[in-house]
Every structure is written in C-alpha cells, then in structure tokens.
N, C-alpha and C positions, 0 to 999 in steps of 0.2 A: 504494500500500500504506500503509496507517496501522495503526500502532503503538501500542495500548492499555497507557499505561506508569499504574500503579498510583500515586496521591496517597502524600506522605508516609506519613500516618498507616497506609497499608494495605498498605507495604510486608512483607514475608514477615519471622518474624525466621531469622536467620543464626546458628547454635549459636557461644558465644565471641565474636558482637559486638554492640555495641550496638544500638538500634531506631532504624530509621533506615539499616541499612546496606543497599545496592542489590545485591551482587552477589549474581547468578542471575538477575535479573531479565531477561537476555535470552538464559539460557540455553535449549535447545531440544532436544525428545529425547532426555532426557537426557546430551548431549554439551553441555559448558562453554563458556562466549560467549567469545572472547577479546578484541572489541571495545568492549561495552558500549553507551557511548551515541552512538560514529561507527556501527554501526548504524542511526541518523535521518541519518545522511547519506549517502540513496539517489539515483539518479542523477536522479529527479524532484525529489527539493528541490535539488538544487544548480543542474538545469537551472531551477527556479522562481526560485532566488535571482540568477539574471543580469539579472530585469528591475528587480532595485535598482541594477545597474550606473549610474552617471550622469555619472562622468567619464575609466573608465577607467583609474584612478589605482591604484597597485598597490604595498603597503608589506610590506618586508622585515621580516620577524621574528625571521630568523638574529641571532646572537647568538656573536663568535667565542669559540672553546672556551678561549680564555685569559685572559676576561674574570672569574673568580673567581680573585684572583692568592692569597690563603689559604681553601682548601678547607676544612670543620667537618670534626669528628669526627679530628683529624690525617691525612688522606689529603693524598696528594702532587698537588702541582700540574702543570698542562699545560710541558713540558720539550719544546723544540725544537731538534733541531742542525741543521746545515747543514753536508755534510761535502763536501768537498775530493775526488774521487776522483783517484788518481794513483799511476803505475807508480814504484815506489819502486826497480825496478835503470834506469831511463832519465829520471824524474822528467817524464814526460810526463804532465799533464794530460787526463782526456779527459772528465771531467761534475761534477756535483755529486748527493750523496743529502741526503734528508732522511732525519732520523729523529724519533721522535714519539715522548713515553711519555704518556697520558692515561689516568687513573683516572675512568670512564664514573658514578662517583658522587659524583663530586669537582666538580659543574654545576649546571646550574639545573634544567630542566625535562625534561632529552633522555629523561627515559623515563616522562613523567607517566602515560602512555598505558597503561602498563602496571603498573604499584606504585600499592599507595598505603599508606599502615601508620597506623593509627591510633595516636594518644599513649599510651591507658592501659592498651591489652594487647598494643602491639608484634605484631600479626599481620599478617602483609605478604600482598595481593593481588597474585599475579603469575602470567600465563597464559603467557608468552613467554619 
C-alpha cells in the first residue's frame, strides 16, 4: 500500500493554523486519524526495514521518568516512596509498597505522539 502524502506547499489549510499544518491529512471518511504519520508504518515497511539489520544491535530509548529533577511551567516533580508494610498491634513485617506521584506533563517526550501546540495561537492537537 502507498500512501500519496501531499508536498509542503499543497498541504490543505487548517481554519486557526498556520500553512503548513498537517492535520487531517490522514484522516479518512470523514472519521479523524489519531495516528498520523505511524500510519507509514505498515507491516511491509517495517518487514522491508529488517534487511538494514546488520548487527543486530539494539538501543534503549527509555529515559527514567525522574530524569527532569525541575519540571517548566511549576509542575511537581517525579516523588517516590518506599513504604514499610507492617502490622502495627504485632509489628510484624510482611512486604514493602511503592508509591509514585508523577505529573505525565512534567517529561520529555511521553506523549509526543499525540499533542503538539503551536507557539503563537496555543491550539493543542490531541486525539487521545
């Protein structure tokens, strides 16, 4: 299957964004894309792309979620505890809990896939 994606210049325009913006472009029937341009990655290019394989060599992109230790905008940072469970009438020990408070806007990239807000009219694409 190939995918007839329109040149800059002949993109459709978008009411309220500037020339130049893409979305709809892979909407269809009129029901809205929510993937966009993963869309081109159908199970033939991915199966195509194994024959660049050449060493089998395979790198981690994770990125741990605590690694922005001051968040923009004042949002709170990745907070971790590690708690102790234990019967407090016998003071028996029997595990330990985590607990986690993470603000999902407070990161790098983890929802690239789905926002994106341009600078000078603050209009945020999000299908998800």
């Amino acid at each position: 299957m190939t995918l007839q994606l329109p040149d800059f210049d002949e993109l459709p325009p978008v009411e309220g964004m500037p020339q130049g913006c893409a979305w709809g472009v892979f909407d269809k029937d009129g029901r809205r894309d929510m993937f966009g341009t993963l869309n081109l990655l159908t199970t033939e290019v991915v199966k195509a792309a194994t024959a660049e394989v050449r060493r089998g060599i395979s790198i981690s992109l994770n990125w741990p979620l605590g690694s922005i230790r001051n968040p923009n905008f004042f949002r709170k940072s990745l907070t971790h505890k590690v708690m102790k469970l234990e019967d407090g009438e016998t003071d028996s020990h029997y595990g330990f809990d985590d607990e986690v408070e993470f603000n999902t806007q407070a990161s790098s990239q983890w929802d690239s896939l789905c926002m994106f807000q341009t600078n000078n009219n603050f209009k945020i694409k999000s299908n998800i």
